[in-house]
N, C-alpha and C positions, 0 to 999 in steps of 0.2 A: 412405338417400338414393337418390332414383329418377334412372338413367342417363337424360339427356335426349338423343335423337339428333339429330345436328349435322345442319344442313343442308351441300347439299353444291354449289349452284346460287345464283347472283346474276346479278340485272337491274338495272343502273344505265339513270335516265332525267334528263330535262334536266327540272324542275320548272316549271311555269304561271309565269309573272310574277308579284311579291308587293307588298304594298305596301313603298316603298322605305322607311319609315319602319323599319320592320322590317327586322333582318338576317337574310339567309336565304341557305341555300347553292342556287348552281343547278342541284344535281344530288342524286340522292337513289338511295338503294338498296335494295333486297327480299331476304332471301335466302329458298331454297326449296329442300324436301327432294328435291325430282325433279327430272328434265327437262321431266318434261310440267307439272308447274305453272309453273316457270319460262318453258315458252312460252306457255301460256294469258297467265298476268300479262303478257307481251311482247305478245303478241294486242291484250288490252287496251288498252296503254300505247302502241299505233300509234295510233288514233283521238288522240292528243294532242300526241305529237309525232314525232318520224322519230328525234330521236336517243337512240338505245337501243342498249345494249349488254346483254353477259352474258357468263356461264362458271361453273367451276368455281373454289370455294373448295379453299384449299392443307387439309387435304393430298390431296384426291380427286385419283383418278388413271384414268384417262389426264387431260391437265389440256386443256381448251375452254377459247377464248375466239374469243366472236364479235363482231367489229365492228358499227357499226351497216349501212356496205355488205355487208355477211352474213345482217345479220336477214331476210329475206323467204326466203334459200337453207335458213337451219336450221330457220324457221319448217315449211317442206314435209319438212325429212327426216321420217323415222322417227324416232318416240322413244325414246333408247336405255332399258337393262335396268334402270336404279338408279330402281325406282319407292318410293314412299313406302310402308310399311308398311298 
């Protein structure tokens, strides 16, 4: 059985308007093996809407979490070391 590696990054966003006929949740979530995808997808997901969050899934450690009055500040850091394989 082949060991699948956990992501260790999630981007929560507030989803487009649907039709109301349709149940639908207003928020939706990505997860991702890096930082840097994690920002790219966040990159992305500004063109749509402003609220956006993210961080780290348990159990990654040190543990992030960024607001969405934070997204524009993590978006310029440095990408930290836990890249994707």
């Amino acid at each position: 059985m082949a060991v699948r590696r956990q992501d260790t990054w999630y981007v929560s966003f507030e989803q487009k308007k649907c039709d109301l006929a349709k149940r639908a949740f207003s928020r939706a979530t990505e997860t991702f093996r890096s930082e840097l995808e994690a920002k790219e997808f966040a990159k992305q997901k500004l063109t749509e809407t402003q609220n956006i969050s993210a961080g780290t899934l348990n159990p990654h450690l040190p543990k992030r979490v960024i607001s969405s009055a934070q997204m524009s500040q993590w978006l310029e850091e440095p990408t930290g070391t836990d890249t994707a394989p």
